[in-house]
N, C-alpha and C positions, 0 to 999 in steps of 0.2 A: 381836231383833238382838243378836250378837255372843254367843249361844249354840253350845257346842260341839256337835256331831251327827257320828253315822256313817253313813256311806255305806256302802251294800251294793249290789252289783254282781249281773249274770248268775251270773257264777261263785262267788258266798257269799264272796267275798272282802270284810272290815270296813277299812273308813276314818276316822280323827278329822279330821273339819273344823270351821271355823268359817264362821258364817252374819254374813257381813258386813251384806248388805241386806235387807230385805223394804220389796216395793212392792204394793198391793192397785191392784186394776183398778176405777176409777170412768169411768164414760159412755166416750170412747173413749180416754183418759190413764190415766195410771196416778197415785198418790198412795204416798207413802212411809209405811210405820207401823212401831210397835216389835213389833207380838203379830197372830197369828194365829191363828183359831177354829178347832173341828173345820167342814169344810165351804166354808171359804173358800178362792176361789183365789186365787193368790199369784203374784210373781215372788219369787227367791232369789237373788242374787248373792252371791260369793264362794267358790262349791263348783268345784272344778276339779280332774280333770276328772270329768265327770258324762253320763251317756249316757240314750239313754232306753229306759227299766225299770228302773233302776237306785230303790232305796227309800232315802229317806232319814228316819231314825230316831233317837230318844231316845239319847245316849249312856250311860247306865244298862242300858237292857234293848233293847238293838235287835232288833228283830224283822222278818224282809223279808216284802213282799207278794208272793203270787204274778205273774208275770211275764203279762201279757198276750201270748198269741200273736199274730203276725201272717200273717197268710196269706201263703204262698210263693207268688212271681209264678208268670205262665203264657206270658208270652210274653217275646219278646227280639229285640233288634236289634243291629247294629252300627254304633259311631258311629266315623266315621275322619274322618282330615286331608282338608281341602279343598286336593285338586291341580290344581286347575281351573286354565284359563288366565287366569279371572278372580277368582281368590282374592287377598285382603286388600282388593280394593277397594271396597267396604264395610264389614268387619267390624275389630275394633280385636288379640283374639281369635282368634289362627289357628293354633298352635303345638300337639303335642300336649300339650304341660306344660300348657297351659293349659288346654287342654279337660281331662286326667285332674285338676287344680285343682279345676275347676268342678266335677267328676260327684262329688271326695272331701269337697265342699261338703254338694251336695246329701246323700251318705250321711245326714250328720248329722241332717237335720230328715224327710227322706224315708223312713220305718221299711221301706217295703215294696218300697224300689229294690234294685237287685245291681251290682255294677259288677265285672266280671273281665277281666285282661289278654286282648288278640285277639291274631289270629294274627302280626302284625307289630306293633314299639314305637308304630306309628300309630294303631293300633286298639283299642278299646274294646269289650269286649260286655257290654251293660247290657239289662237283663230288672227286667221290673215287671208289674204287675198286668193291662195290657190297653194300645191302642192308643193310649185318650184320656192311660193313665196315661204315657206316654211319651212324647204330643205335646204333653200339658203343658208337660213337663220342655224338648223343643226347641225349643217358643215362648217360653219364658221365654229359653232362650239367645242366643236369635237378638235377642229385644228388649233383651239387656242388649251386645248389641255380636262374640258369637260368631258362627261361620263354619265349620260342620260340613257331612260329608256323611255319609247312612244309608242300609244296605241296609234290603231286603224283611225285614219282620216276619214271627217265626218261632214257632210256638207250642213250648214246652217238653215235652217227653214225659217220659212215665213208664213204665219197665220191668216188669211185675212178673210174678212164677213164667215168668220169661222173652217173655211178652207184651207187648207195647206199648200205651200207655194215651195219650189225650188228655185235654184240659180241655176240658170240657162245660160253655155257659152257657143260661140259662134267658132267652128272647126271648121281650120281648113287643111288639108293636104293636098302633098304634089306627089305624083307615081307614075308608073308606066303601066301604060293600057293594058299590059298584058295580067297586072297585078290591082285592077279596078276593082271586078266583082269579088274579089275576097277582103277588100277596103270594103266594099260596100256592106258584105255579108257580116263583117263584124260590126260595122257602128250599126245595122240595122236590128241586130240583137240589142244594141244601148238604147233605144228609143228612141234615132233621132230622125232629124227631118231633112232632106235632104233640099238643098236652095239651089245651088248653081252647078253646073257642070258643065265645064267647057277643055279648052286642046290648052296648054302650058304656052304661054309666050316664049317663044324662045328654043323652047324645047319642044319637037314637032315629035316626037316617040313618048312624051308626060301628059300627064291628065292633070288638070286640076279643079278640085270639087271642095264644095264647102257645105257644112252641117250646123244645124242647131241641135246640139245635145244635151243634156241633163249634163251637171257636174261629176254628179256621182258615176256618171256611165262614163267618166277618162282616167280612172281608177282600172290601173292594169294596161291601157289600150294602148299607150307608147311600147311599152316592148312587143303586144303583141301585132300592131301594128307592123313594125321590124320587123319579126319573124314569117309574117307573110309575106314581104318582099323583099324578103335576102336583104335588107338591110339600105336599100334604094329609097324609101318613103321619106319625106319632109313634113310635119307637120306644125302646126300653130294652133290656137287658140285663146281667147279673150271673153271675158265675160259680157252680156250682152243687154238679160234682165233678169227678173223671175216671172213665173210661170206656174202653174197650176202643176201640182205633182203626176208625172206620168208614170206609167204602172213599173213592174219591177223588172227589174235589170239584174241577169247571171252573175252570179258571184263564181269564183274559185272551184271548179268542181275536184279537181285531186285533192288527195288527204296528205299528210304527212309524215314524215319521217323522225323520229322522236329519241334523243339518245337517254338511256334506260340508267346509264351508268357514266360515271366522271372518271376523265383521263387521256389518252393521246391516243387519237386513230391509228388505227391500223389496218395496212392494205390486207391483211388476211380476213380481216374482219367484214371489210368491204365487199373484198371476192364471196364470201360467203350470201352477201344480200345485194349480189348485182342484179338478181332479175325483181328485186324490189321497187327499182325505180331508181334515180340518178339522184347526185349528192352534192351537197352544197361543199364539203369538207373536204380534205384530201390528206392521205397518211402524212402524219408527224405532228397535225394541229392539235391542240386542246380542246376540249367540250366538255361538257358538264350534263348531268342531270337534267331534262324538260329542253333542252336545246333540240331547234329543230332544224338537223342533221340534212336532209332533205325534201324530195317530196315524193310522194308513195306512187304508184301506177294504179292503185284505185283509187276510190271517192272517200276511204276512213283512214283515220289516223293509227298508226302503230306504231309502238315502242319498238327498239331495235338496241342492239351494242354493237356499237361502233369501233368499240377498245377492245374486244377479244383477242387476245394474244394464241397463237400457237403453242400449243404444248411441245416443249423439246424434251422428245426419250431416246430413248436408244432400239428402240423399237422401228423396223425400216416396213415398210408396205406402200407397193406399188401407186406409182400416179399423186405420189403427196406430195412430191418437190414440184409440179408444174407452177409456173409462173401465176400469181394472181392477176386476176381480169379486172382493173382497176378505170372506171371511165374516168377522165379530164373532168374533175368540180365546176360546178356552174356557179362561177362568184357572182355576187348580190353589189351593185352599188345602193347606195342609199335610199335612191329614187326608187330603183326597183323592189328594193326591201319594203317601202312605205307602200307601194302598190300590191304587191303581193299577200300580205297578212292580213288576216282574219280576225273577227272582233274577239278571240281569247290567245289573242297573240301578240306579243311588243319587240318591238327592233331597239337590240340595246346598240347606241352607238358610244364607241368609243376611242380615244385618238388613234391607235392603231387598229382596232378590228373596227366592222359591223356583223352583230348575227341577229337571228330570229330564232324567239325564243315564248315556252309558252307562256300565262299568266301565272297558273300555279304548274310551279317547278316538277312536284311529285307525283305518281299518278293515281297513289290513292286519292291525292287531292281532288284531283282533276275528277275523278270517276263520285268521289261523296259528292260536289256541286253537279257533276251532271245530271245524278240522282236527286239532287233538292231544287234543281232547275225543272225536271220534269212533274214534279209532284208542287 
């Protein structure tokens, strides 16, 4: 304590400071001392300001250590303002100041995040490591009281001798053999390349096989990996290199379900469009306007009302009391919302919900761009 030191920075630039505190880390507290050993970890207070790589060193002879690389992200999304009809009513959190606040936060302790100005003062484009590395970042937001909305996750390319290159990661999963070739049948829709296949250590009824696949083709592949094996499947993944871009990879083929009208579901309503496809929703919630409701049993989108109430007369006619045929909602966690949607679609998350929703709300909106899209 209360020795001078310099600070050496990225850029070999020297600083005289002084070392106010040292606290050594005991069980899960920390305990305050005068000295510290070669090998002991430590807190330091009184160094400001101080970044991390930055070497802090003997003021006689300072010497910097080399600088640990950190891997440049691979993917990226955009975080914009919640314009919703139901923005602020949960969250504390809604402003872009606050959310660019929060992400100049995060820089600090997150060595492997990016944060760049978007196309409008609303929008954010922040890029990190992978999906989970970014649904992190939005669950943590959402539980501290933020109110964001995210496009479709985009993988990062690379240029090179005028080529185009993707991030390549290395897939592994464990299953039972009896659930192998519908594992296989799907990453082999993704582009990948198949390395190793051998019997599960341990487990004489598991397979376990590992992939090199495009980034962009693990977009979706966790749930439906799940769904072909009842829920048995174990997988991993880790970035590996980049690679020359391989051809295209299936998107989404069902369309969606789109609420037409603002207000509180109803099971009558529901029953009405049961053979349209299943629902994210379930009578008594809220929705709004361009929320998407579900997801269709064709390949296009349609509007639908969600909020149809029954008419009460006094008028009786057979077979109109039977029960509504209402199926169990398929809730979205975050992950799967981020995988799911489509480039004119955003997941707005917020401390109590998540929904999917389109980019423009209205659908003459929607219909004038798809008409100036096409021309």
């Amino acid at each position: 304590e209360g020795e001078v030191v310099t600070v050496i920075d990225r850029r070999g630039s020297h600083t005289q400071q002084k070392v106010m505190h040292i606290h050594q880390f005991e069980g899960l507290g920390r305990k305050r001392t005068a000295t510290v050993l070669a090998g002991d970890i430590c807190a330091i207070s009184g160094l400001d300001p101080i970044e991390i790589g930055d070497t802090i060193a003997c003021a006689d002879k300072p010497s910097r250590l080399a600088v640990v690389a950190v891997d440049e992200p691979t993917m990226t999304m955009t975080f914009r303002v919640n314009d919703g009809p139901f923005a602020g009513k949960d969250g504390k959190y809604l402003t872009s100041r606050h959310i660019g606040e929060r992400l100049e936060k995060e820089l600090q302790q997150n060595v492997a995040l990016r944060v760049e100005p978007g196309r409008t003062p609303e929008e954010f484009r922040v890029s990190g490591r992978g999906l989970m590395h970014l649904g992190i970042l939005l669950e943590n937001m959402r539980r501290e009281g933020y109110e964001v909305c995210v496009g479709k996750p985009e993988v990062i390319l690379r240029v090179v001798e005028g080529r185009r290159h993707e991030p390549i990661e290395i897939l592994a999963v464990d299953c039972p053999y009896d659930c192998q070739s519908a594992v296989m049948s799907l990453l082999g829709d993704r582009r990948s390349e198949v390395i190793k296949i051998d019997a599960k250590t341990g487990a004489d009824d598991f397979v376990h096989m590992e992939f090199m696949v495009p980034s962009r083709g693990l977009f979706g592949l966790h749930a439906r990996v799940l769904n072909a094996t009842a829920g048995r499947a174990v997988m991993h993944h880790a970035f590996e290199r980049y690679e020359l871009m391989r051809g295209a990879i299936p998107q989404r083929k069902a369309g969606v379900l789109i609420a037409t009208h603002t207000g509180q579901v109803t099971a009558y309503a529901l029953d009405a469009l049961y053979d349209r496809g299943f629902f994210f929703v379930e009578p008594g919630e809220q929705v709004y306007e361009g929320q998407v409701v579900g997801e269709h049993c064709k390949d296009n989108d349609i509007g639908v009302n969600a909020v149809k109430a029954k008419q009460l007369t006094n008028v009786r006619a057979a077979g109109k009391d039977d029960a509504a045929r209402v199926r169990p909602a398929r809730k979205m966690s975050l992950e799967l919302a981020l995988e799911y949607i489509q480039e004119d679609e955003l997941v707005e998350v917020c401390p109590r919900s998540i929904r999917i929703r389109k980019r423009l709300l209205r659908e003459g909106d929607r219909r004038r761009y798809a008409r100036s899209a096409r021309t």
